[in-house]
C-alpha positions as a Python dict, from the first residue, in 0.01 Angstrom:
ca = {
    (1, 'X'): (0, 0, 0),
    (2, 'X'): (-137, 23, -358),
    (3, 'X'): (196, -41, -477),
    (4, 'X'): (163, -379, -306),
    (5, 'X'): (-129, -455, -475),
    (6, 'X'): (-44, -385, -794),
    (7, 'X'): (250, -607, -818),
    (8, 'X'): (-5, -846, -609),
    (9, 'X'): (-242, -830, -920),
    (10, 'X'): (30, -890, -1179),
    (11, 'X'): (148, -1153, -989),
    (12, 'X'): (-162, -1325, -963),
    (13, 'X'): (-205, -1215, -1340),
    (14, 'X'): (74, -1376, -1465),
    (15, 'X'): (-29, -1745, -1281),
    (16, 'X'): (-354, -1702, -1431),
    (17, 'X'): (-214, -1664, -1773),
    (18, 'X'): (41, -1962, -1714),
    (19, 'X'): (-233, -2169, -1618),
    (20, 'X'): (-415, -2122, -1899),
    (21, 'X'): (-175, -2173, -2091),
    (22, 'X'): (-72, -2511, -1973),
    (23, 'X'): (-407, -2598, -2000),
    (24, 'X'): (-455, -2539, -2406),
    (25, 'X'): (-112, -2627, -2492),
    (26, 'X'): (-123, -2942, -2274),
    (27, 'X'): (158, -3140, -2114),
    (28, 'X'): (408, -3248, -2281),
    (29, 'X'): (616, -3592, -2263),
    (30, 'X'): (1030, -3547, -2316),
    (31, 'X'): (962, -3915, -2555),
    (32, 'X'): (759, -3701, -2890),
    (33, 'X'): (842, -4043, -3072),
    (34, 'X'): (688, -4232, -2799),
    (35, 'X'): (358, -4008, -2799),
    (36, 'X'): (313, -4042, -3198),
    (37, 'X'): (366, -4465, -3197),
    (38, 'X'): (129, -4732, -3015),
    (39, 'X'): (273, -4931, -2820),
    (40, 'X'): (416, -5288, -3015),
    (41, 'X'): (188, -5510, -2903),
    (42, 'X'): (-93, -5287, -2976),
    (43, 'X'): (91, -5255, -3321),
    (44, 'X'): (62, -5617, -3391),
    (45, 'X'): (-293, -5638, -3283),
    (46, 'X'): (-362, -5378, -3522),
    (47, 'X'): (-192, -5541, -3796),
    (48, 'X'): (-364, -5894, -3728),
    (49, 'X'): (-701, -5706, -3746),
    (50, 'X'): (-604, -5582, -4116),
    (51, 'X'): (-469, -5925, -4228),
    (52, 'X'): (-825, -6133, -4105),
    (53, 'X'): (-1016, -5862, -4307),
    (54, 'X'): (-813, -5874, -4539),
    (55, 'X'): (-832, -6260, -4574),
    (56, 'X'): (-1194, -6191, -4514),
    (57, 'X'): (-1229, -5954, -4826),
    (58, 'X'): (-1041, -6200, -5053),
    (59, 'X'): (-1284, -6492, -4969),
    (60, 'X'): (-1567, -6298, -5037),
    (61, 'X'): (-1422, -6192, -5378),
    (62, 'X'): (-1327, -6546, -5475),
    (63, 'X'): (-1721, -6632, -5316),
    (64, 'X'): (-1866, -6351, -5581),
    (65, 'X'): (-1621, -6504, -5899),
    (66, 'X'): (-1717, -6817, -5844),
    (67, 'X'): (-2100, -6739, -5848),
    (68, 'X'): (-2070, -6495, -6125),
    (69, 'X'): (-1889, -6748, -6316),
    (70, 'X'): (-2158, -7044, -6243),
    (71, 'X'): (-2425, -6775, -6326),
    (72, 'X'): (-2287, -6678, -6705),
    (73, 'X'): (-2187, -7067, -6737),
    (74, 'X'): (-2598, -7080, -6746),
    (75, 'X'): (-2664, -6777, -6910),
    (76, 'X'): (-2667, -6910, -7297),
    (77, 'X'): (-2916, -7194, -7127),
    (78, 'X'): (-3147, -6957, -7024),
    (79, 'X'): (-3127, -6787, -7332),
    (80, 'X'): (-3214, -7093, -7511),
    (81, 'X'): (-3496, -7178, -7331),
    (82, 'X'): (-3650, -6834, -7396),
    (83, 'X'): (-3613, -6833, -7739),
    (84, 'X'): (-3800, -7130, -7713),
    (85, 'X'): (-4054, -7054, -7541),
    (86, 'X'): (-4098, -6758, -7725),
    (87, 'X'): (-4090, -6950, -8045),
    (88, 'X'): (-4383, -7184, -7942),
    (89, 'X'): (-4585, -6937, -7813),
    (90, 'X'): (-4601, -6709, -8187),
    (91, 'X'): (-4661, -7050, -8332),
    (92, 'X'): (-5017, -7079, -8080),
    (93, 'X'): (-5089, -6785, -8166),
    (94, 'X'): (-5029, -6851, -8532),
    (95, 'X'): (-5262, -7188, -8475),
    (96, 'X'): (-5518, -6984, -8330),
    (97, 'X'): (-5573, -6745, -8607),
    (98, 'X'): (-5573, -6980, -8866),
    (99, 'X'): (-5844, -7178, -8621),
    (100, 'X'): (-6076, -6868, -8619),
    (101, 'X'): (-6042, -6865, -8997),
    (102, 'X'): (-6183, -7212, -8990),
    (103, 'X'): (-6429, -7188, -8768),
    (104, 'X'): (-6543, -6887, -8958),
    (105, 'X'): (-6590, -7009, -9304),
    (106, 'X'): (-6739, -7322, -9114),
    (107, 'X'): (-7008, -7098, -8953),
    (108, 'X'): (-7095, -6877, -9286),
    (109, 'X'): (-7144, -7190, -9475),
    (110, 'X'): (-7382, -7330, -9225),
    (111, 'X'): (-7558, -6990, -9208),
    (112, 'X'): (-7561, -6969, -9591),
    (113, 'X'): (-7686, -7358, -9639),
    (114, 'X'): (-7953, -7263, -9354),
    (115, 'X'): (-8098, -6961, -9546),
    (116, 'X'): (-8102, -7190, -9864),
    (117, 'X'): (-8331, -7455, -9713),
    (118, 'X'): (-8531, -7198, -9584),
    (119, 'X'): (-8605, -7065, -9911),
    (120, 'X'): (-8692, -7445, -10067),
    (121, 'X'): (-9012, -7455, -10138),
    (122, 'X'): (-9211, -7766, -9945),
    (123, 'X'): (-9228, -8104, -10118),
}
């Protein structure tokens, strides 16, 4: 009777081990070629996805030259008017200083002619 159950357990053993391994190594079509391709029509989708992007891609690159190219087209412009800008604003400032100058000689001679009447004896 033990004999009986040992070659039970082994038995039983061995479809437990052939299970499992069905289970990890997993079934296998006879077509490996068939398993490793998509299907053509899912092929072609594919490939009609990749060709609108990359139609997309290039009109967004010809979008982004054509800016860029519009934007440096401007650039010496811009350059210009800064300069310019820049120019008239050291000349104000020049204007200014030269003002205060002015105004300050203006003001010491008034202060000095002041302090000389001031000093006149009355008629």
């Amino acid at each position: 009777m033990v004999a009986l159950h040992e070659k039970t357990f082994a038995n039983s053993l061995r479809a437990i081990l052939a299970f499992s391994a069905f289970l990890l190594i997993g079934p296998r079509s006879g077509n490996a070629q068939q398993d490793a391709e998509p299907p053509d029509g899912q092929q072609r989708r594919e490939a009609a996805k990749m060709e609108h992007m990359a139609e997309a891609m290039a009109s967004m690159a010809e979008t982004c030259d054509t800016m860029m190219q519009q934007e440096m087209a401007g650039y010496p412009w811009k350059i210009a008017a800064i300069a310019v800008l820049v120019l008239l604003a050291a000349i104000s400032l020049a204007l200014f200083v030269v003002l205060e100058i002015l105004w300050i000689r203006l003001f010491y001679f008034r202060i000095t002619q002041i302090k000389n009447e001031s000093r006149l004896p009355p008629p």
